[in-house]
N, CA, C and O atoms as CSV, one atom per row, in Angstrom:
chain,resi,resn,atom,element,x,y,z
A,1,UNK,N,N,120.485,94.923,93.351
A,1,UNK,CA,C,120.419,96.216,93.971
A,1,UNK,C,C,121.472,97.119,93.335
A,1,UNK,O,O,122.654,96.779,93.296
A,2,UNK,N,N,121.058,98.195,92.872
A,2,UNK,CA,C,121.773,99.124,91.920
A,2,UNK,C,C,122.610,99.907,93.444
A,2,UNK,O,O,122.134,100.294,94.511
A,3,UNK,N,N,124.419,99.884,92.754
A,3,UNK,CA,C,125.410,100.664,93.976
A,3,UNK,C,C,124.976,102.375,93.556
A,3,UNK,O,O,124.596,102.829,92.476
A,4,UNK,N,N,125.188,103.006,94.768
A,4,UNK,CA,C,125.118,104.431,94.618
A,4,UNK,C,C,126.318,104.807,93.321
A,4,UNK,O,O,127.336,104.163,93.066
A,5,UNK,N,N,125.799,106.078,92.624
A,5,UNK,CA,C,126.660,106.035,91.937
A,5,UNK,C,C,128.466,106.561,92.367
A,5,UNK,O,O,128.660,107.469,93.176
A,6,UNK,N,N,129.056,106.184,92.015
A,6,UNK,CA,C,130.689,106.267,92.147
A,6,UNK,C,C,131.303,107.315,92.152
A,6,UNK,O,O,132.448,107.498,92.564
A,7,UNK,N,N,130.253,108.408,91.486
A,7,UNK,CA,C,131.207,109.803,91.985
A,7,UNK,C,C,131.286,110.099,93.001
A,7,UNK,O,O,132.053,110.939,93.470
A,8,UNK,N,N,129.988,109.043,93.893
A,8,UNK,CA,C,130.000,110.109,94.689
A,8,UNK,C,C,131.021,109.662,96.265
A,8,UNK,O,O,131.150,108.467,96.534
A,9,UNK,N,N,131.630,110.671,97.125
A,9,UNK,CA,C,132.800,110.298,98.005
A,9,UNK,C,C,132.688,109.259,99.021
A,9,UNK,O,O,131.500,109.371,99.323
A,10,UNK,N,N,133.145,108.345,99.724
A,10,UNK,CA,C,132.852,107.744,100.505
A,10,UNK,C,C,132.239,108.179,101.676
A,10,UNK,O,O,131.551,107.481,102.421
A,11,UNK,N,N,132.506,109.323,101.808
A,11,UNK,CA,C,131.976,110.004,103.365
A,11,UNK,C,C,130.633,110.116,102.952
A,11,UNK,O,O,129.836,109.479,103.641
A,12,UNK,N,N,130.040,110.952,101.723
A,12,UNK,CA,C,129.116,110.952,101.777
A,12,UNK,C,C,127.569,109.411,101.522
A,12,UNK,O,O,126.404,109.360,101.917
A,13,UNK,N,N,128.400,108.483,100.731
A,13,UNK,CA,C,127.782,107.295,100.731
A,13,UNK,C,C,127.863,106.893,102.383
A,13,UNK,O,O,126.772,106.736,102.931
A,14,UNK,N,N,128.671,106.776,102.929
A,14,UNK,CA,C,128.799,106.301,104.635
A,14,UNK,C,C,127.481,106.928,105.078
A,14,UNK,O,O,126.608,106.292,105.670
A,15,UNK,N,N,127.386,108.364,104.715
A,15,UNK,CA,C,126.045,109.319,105.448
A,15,UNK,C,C,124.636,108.690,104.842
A,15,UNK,O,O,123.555,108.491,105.396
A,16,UNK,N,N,125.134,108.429,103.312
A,16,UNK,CA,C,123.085,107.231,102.941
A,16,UNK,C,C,122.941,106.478,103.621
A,16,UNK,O,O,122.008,106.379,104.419
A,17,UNK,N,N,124.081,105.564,103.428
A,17,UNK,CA,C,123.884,104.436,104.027
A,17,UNK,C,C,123.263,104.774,105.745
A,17,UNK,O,O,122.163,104.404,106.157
A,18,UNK,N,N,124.091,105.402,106.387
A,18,UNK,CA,C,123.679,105.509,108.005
A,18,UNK,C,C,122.481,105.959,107.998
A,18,UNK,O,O,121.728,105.491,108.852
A,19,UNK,N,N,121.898,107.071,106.976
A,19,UNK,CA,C,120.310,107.527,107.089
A,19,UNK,C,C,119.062,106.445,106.620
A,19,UNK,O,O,117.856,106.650,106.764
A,20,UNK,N,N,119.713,105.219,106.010
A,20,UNK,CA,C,118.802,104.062,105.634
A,20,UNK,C,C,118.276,104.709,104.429
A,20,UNK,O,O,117.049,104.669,104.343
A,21,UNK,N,N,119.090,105.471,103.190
A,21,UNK,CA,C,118.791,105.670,101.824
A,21,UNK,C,C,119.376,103.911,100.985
A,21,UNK,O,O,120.567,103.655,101.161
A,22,UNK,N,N,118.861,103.264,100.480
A,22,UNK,CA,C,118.575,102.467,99.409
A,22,UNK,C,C,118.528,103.035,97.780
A,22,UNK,O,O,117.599,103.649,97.254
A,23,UNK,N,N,119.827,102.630,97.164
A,23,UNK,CA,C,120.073,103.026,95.499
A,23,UNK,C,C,118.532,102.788,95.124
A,23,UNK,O,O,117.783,103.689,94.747
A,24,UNK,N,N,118.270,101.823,95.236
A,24,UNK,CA,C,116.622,101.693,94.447
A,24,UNK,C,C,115.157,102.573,94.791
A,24,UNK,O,O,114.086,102.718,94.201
A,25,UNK,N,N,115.720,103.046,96.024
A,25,UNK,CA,C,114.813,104.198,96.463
A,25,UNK,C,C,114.782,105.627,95.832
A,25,UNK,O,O,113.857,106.410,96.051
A,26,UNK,N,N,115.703,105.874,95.147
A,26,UNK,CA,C,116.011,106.820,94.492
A,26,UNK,C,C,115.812,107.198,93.518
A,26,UNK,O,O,116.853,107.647,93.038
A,27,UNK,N,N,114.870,107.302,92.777
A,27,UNK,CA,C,114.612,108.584,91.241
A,27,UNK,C,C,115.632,109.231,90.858
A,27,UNK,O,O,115.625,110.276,91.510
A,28,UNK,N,N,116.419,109.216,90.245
A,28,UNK,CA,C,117.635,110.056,89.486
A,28,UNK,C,C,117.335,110.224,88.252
A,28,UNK,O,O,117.504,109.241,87.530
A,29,UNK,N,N,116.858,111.362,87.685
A,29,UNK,CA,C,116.604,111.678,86.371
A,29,UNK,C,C,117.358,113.256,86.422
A,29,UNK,O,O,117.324,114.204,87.207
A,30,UNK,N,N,118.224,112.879,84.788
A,30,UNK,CA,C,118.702,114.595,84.190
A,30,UNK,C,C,117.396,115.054,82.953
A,30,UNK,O,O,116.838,114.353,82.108
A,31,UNK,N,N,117.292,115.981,83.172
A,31,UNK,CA,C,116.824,116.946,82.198
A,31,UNK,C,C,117.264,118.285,82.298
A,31,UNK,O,O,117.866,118.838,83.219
A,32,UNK,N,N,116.812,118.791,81.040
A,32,UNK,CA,C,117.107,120.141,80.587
A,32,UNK,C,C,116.782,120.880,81.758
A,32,UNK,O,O,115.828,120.829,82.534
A,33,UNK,N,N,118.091,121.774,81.679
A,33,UNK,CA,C,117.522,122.927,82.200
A,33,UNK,C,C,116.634,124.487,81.900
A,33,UNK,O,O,116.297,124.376,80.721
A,34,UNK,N,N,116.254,125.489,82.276
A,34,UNK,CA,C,115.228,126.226,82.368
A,34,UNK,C,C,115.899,127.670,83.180
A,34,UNK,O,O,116.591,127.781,84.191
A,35,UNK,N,N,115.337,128.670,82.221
A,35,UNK,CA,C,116.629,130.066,82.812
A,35,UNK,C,C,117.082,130.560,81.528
A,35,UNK,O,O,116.858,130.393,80.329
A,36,UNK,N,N,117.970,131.381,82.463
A,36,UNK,CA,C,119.043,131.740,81.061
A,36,UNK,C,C,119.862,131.131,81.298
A,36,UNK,O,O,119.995,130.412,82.289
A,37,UNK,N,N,120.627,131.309,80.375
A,37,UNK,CA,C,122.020,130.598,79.822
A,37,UNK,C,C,121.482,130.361,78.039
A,37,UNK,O,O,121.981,129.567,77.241
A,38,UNK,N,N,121.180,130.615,77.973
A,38,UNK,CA,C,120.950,130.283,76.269
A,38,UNK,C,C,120.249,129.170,75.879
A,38,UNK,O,O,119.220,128.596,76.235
A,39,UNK,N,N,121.685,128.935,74.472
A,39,UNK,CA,C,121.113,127.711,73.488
A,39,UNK,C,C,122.012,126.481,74.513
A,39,UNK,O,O,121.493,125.368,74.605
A,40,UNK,N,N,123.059,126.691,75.092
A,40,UNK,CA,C,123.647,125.778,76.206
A,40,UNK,C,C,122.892,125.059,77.060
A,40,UNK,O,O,122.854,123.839,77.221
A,41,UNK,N,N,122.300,125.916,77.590
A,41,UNK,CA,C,121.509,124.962,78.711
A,41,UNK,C,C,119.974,124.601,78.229
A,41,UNK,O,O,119.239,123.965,78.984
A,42,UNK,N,N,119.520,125.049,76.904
A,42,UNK,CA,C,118.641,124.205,76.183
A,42,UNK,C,C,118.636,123.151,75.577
A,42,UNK,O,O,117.628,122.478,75.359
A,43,UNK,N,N,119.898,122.855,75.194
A,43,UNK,CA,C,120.138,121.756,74.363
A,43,UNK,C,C,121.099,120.515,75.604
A,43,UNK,O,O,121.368,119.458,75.033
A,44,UNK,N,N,121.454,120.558,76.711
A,44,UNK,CA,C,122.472,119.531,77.910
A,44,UNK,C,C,121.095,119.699,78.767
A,44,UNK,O,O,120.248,120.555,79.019
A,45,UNK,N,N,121.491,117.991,79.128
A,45,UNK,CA,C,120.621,117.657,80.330
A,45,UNK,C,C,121.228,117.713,81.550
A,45,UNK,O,O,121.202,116.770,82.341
A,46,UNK,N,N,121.899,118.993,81.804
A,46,UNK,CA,C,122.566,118.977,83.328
A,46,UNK,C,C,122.056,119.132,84.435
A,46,UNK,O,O,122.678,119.015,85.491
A,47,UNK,N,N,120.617,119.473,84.314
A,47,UNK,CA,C,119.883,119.168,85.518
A,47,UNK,C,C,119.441,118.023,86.003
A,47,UNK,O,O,118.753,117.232,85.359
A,48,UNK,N,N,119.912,117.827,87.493
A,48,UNK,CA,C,119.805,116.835,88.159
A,48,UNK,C,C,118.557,116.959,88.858
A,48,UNK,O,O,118.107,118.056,89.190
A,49,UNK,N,N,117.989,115.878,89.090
A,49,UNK,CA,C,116.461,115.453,90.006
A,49,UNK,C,C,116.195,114.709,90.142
A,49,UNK,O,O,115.568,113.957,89.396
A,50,UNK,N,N,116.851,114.454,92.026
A,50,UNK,CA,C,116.388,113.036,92.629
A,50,UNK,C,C,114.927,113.237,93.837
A,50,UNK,O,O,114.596,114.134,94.613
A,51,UNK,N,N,114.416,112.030,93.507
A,51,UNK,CA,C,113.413,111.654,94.701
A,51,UNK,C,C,113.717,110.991,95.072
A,51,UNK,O,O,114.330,110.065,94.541
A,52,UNK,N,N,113.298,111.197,96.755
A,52,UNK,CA,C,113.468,109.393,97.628
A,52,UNK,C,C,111.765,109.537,98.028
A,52,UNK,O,O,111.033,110.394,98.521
A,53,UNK,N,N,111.648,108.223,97.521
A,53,UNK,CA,C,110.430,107.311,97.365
A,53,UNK,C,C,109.411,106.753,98.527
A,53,UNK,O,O,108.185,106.650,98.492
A,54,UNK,N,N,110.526,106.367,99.772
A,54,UNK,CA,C,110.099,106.227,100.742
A,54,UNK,C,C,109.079,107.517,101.372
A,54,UNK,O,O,107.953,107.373,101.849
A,55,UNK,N,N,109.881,108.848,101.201
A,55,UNK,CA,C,109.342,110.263,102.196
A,55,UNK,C,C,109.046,110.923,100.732
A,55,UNK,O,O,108.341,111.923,100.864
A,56,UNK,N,N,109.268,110.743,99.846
A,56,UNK,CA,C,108.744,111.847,98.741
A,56,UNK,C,C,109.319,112.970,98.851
A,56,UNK,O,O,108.735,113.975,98.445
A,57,UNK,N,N,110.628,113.054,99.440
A,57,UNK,CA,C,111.303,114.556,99.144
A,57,UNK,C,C,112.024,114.308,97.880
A,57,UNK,O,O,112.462,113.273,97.377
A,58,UNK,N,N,112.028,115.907,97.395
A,58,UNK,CA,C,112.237,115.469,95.865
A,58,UNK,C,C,113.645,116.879,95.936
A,58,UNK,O,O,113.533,117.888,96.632
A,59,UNK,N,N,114.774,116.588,95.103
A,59,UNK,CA,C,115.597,117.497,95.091
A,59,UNK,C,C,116.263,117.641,93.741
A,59,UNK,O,O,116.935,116.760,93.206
A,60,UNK,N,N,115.944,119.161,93.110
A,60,UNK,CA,C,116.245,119.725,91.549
A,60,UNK,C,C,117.599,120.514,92.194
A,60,UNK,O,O,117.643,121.183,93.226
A,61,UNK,N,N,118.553,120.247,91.355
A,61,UNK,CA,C,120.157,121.030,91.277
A,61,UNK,C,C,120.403,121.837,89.908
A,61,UNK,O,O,121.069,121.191,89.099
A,62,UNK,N,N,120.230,122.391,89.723
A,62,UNK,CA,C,120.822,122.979,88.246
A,62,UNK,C,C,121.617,124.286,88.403
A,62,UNK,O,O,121.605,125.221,87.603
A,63,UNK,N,N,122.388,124.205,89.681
A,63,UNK,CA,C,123.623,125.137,89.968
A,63,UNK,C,C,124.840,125.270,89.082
A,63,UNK,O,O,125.127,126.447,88.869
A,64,UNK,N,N,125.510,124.519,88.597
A,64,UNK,CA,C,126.673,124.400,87.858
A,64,UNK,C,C,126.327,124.345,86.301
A,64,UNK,O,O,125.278,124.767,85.814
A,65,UNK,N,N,127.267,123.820,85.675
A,65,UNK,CA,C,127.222,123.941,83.824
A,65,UNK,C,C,127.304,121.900,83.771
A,65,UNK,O,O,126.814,121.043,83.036
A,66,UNK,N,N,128.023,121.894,84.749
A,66,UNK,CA,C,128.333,120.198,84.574
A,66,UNK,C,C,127.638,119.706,85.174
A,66,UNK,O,O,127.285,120.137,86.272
A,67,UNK,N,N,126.979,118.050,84.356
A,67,UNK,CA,C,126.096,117.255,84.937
A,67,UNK,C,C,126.926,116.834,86.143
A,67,UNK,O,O,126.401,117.366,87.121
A,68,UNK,N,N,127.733,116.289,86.426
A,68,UNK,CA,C,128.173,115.685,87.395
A,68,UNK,C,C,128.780,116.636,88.527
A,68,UNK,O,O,129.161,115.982,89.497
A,69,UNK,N,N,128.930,117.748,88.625
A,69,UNK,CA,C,128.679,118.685,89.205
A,69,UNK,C,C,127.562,118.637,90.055
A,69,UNK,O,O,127.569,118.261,91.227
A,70,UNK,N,N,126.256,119.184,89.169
A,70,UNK,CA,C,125.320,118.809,89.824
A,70,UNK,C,C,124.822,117.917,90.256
A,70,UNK,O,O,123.948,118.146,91.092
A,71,UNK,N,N,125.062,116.781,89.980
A,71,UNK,CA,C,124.583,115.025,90.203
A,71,UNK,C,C,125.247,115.252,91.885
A,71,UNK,O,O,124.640,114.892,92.893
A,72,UNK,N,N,126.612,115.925,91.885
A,72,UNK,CA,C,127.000,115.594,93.481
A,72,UNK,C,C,126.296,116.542,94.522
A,72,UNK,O,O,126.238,116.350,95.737
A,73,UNK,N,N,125.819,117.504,93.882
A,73,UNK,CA,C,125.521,118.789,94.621
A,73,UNK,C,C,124.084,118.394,95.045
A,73,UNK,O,O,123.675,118.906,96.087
A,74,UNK,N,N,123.265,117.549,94.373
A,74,UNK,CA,C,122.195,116.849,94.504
A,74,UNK,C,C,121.751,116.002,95.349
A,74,UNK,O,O,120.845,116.333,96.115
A,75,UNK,N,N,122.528,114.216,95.389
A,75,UNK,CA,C,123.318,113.620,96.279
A,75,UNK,C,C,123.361,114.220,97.929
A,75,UNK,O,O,122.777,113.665,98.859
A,76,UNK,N,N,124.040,115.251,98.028
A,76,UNK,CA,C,124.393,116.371,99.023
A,76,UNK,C,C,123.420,116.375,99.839
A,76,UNK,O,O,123.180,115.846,100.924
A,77,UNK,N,N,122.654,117.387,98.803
A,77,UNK,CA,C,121.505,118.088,99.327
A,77,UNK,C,C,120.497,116.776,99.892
A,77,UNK,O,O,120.097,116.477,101.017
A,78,UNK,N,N,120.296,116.142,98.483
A,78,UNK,CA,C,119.184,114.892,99.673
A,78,UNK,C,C,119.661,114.284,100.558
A,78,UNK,O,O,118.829,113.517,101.041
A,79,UNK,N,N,120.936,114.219,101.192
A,79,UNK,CA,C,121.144,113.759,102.476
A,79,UNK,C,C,120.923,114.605,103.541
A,79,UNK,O,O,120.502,114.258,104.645
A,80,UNK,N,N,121.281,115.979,103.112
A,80,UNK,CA,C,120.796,117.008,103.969
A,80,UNK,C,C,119.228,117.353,104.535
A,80,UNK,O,O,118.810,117.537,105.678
A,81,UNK,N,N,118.689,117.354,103.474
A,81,UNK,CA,C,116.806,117.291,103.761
A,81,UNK,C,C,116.547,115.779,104.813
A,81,UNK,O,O,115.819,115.926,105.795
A,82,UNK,N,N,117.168,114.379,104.548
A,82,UNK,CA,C,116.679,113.677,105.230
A,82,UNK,C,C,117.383,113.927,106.553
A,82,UNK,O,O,116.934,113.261,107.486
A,83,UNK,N,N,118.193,114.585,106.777
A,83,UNK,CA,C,119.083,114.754,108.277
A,83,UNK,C,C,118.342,115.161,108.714
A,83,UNK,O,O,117.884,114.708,109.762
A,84,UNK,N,N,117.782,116.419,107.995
A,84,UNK,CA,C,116.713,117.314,108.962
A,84,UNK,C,C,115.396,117.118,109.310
A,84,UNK,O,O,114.757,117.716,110.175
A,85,UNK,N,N,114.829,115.733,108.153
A,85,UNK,CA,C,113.585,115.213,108.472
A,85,UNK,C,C,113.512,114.262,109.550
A,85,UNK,O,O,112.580,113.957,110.295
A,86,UNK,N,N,114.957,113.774,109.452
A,86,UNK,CA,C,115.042,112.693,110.874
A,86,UNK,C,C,114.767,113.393,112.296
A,86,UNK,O,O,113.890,113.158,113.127
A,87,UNK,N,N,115.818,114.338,112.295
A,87,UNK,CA,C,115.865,115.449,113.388
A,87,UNK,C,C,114.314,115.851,113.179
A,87,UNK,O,O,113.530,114.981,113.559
A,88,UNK,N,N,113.937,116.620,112.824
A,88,UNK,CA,C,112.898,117.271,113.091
A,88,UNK,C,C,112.005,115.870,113.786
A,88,UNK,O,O,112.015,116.059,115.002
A,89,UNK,N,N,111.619,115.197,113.625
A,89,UNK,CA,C,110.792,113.672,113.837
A,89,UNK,C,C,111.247,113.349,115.421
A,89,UNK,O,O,110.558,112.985,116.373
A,90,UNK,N,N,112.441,113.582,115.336
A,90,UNK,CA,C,113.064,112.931,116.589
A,90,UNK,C,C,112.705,114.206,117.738
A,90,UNK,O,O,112.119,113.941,118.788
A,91,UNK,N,N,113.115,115.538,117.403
A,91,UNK,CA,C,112.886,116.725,118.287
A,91,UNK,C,C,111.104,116.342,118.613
A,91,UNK,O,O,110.808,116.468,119.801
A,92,UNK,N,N,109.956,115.905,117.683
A,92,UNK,CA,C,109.021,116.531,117.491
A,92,UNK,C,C,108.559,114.922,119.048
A,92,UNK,O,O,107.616,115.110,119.817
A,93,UNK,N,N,109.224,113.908,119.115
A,93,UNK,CA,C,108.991,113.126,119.680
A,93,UNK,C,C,109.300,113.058,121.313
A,93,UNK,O,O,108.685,112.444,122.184
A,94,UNK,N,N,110.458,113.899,121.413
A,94,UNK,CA,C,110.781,114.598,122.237
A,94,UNK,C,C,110.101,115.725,122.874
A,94,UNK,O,O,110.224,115.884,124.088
A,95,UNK,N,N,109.501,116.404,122.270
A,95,UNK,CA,C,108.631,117.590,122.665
A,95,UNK,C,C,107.974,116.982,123.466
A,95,UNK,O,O,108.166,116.976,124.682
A,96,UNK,N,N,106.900,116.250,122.716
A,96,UNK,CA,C,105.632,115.501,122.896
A,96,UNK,C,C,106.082,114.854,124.457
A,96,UNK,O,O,105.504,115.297,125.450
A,97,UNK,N,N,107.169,113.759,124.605
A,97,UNK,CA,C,107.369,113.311,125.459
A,97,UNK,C,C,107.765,114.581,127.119
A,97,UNK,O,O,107.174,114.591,128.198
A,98,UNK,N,N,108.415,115.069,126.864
A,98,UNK,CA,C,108.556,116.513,127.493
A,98,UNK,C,C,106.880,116.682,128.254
A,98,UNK,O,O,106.567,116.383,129.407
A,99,UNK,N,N,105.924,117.308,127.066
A,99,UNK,CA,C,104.871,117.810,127.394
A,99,UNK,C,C,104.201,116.517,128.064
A,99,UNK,O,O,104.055,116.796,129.254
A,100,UNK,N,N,103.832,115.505,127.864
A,100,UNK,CA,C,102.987,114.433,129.147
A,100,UNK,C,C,103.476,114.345,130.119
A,100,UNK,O,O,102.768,114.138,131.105
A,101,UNK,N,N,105.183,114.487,130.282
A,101,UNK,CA,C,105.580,114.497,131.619
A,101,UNK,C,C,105.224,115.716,132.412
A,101,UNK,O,O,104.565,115.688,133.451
A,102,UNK,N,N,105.673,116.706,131.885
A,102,UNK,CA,C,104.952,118.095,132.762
A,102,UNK,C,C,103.813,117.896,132.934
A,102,UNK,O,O,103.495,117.980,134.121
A,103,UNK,N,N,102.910,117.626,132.164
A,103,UNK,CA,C,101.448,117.738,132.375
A,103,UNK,C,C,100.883,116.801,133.557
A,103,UNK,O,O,99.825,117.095,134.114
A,104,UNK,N,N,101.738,115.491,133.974
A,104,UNK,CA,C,101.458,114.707,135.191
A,104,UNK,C,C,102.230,114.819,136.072
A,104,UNK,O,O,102.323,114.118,137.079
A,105,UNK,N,N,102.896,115.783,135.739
A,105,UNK,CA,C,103.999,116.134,136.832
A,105,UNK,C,C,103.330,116.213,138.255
A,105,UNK,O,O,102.234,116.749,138.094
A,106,UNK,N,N,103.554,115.868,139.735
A,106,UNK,CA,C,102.918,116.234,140.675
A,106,UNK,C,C,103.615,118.070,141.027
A,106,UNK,O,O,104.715,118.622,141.056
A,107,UNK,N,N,102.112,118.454,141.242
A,107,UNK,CA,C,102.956,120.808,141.446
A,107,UNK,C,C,103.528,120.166,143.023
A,107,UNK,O,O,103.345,119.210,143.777
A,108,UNK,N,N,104.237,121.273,142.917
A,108,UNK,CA,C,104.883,121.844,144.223
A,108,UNK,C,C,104.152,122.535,145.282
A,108,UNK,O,O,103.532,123.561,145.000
A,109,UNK,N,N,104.165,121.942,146.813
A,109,UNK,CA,C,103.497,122.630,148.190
A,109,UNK,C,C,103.536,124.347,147.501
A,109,UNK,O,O,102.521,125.020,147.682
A,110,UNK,N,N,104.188,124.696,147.079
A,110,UNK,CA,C,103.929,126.219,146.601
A,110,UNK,C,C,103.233,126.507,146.236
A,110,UNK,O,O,102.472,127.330,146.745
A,111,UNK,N,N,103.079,125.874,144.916
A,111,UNK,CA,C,101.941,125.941,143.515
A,111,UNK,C,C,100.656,125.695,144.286
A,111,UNK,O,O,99.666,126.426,144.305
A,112,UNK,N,N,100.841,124.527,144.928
A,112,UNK,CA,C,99.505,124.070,146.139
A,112,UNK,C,C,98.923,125.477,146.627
A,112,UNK,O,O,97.759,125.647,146.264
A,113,UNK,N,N,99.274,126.139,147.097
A,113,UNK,CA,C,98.907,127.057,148.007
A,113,UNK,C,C,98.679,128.219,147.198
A,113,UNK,O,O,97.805,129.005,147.561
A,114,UNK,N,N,99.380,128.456,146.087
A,114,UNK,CA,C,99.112,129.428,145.347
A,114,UNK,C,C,97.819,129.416,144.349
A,114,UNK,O,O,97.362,130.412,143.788
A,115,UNK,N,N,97.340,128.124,144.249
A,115,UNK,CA,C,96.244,127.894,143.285
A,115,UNK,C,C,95.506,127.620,144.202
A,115,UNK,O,O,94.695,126.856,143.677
A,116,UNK,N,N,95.127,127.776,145.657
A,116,UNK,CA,C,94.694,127.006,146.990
A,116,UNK,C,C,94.118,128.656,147.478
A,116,UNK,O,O,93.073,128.713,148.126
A,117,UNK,N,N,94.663,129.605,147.217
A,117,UNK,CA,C,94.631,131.053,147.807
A,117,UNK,C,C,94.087,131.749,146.701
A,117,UNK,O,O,93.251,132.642,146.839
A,118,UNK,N,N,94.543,131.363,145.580
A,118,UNK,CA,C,93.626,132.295,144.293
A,118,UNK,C,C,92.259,131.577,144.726
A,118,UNK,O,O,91.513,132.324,145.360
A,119,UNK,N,N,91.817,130.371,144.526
A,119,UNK,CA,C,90.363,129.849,144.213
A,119,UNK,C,C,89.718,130.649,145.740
A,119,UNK,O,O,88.717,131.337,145.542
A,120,UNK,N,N,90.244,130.587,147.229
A,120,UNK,CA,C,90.110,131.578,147.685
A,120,UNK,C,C,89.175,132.463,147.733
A,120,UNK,O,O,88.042,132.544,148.209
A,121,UNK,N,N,90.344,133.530,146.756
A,121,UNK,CA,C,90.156,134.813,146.921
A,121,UNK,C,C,89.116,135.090,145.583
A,121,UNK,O,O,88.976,136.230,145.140
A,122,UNK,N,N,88.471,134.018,145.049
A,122,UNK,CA,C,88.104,134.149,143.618
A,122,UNK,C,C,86.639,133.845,144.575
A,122,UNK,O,O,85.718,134.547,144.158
A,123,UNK,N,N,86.254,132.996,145.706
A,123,UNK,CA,C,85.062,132.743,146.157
A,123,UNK,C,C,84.554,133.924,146.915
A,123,UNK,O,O,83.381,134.284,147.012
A,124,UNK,N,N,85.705,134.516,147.481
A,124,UNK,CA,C,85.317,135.630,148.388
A,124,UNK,C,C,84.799,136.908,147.284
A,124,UNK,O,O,83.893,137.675,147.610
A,125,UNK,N,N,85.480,137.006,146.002
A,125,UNK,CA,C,84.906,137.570,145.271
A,125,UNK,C,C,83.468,137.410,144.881
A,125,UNK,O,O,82.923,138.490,144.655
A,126,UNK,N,N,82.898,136.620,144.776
A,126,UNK,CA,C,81.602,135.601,144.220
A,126,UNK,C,C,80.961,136.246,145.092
A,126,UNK,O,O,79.977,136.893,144.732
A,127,UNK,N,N,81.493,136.224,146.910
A,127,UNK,CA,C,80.382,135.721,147.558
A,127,UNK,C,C,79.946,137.576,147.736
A,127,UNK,O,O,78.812,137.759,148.178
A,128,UNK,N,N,80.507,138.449,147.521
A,128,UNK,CA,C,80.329,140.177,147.304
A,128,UNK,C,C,79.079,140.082,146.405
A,128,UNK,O,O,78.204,140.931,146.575
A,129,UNK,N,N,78.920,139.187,145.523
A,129,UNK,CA,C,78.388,139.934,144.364
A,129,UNK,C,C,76.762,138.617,144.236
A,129,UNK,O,O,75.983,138.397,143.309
A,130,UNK,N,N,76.864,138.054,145.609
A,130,UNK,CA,C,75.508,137.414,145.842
A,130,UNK,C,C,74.523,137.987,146.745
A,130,UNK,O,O,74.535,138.691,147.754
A,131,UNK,N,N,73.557,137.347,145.906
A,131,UNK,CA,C,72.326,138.535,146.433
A,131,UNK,C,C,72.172,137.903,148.212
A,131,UNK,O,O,72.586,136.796,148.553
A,132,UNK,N,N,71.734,138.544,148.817
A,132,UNK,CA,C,71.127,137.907,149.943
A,132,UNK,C,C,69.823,137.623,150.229
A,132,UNK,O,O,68.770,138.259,150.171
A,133,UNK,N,N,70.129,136.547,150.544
A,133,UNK,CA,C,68.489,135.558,150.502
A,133,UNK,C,C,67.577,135.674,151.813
A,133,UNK,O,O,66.424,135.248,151.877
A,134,UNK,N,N,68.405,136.444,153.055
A,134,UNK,CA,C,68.159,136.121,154.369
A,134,UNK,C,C,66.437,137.058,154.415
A,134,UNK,O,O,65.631,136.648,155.250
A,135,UNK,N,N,66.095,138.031,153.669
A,135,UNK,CA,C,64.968,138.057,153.367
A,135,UNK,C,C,63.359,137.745,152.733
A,135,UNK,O,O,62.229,138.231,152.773
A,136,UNK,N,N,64.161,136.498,152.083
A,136,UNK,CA,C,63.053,135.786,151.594
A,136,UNK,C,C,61.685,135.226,152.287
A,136,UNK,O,O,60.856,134.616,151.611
């Protein structure tokens, strides 16, 4: 099993590790970068681009002049996208759970009476606008 690489700080390896990122899960490829900057950034592969394999988020850095610059700024960022894919997953499970409970929620003697007095006043409406049969 290939170690994360070594630049990068312990705090932030502590944060892969806790999100369940795996070195071998990871795509790390430099290539050229694209832009201006010249004959410099045509000829250095300081662009960084990792995928994680598991979720297929994929993250391009080509902020700085230095590869390893960007290699950390990279790093970074894909811990950041999976924070928010966790979260988002976890909120979205939460919602869900939220919404079946309301929805079997037992209403309130209020609600009772208030949906008890509309249907009501919704028949007494009906019954205005029926023909009368008492002549048939």
């Amino acid at each position: 099993m290939p170690p994360f690489p070594e630049i990068l700080d312990p705090a932030l390896r502590a944060r892969l590790a806790a999100l369940g990122v795996r070195p071998e899960d990871v795509d790390e490829r430099f290539i050229r970068g694209a832009g201006a900057g010249g004959q410099k950034i045509n000829k250095t592969s300081s662009t960084v681009w990792l995928r994680h394999a598991p979720t297929g988020l994929e993250v391009r850095i080509q902020d700085e002049r230095s590869q390893i610059a960007n290699r950390l700024l990279a790093w970074a960022e894909l811990a950041a996208k999976l924070t928010r894919l966790r979260d988002s997953a976890a909120a979205q499970v939460r919602s869900a759970r939220e919404l079946e409970r309301r929805r079997h929620r037992q209403k309130s003697r209020t609600q009772k009476s208030i949906t008890l007095d509309a249907k009501k006043r919704r028949g007494r409406l009906k019954d205005t606008r029926r023909r009368d049969n008492s002549d048939w």
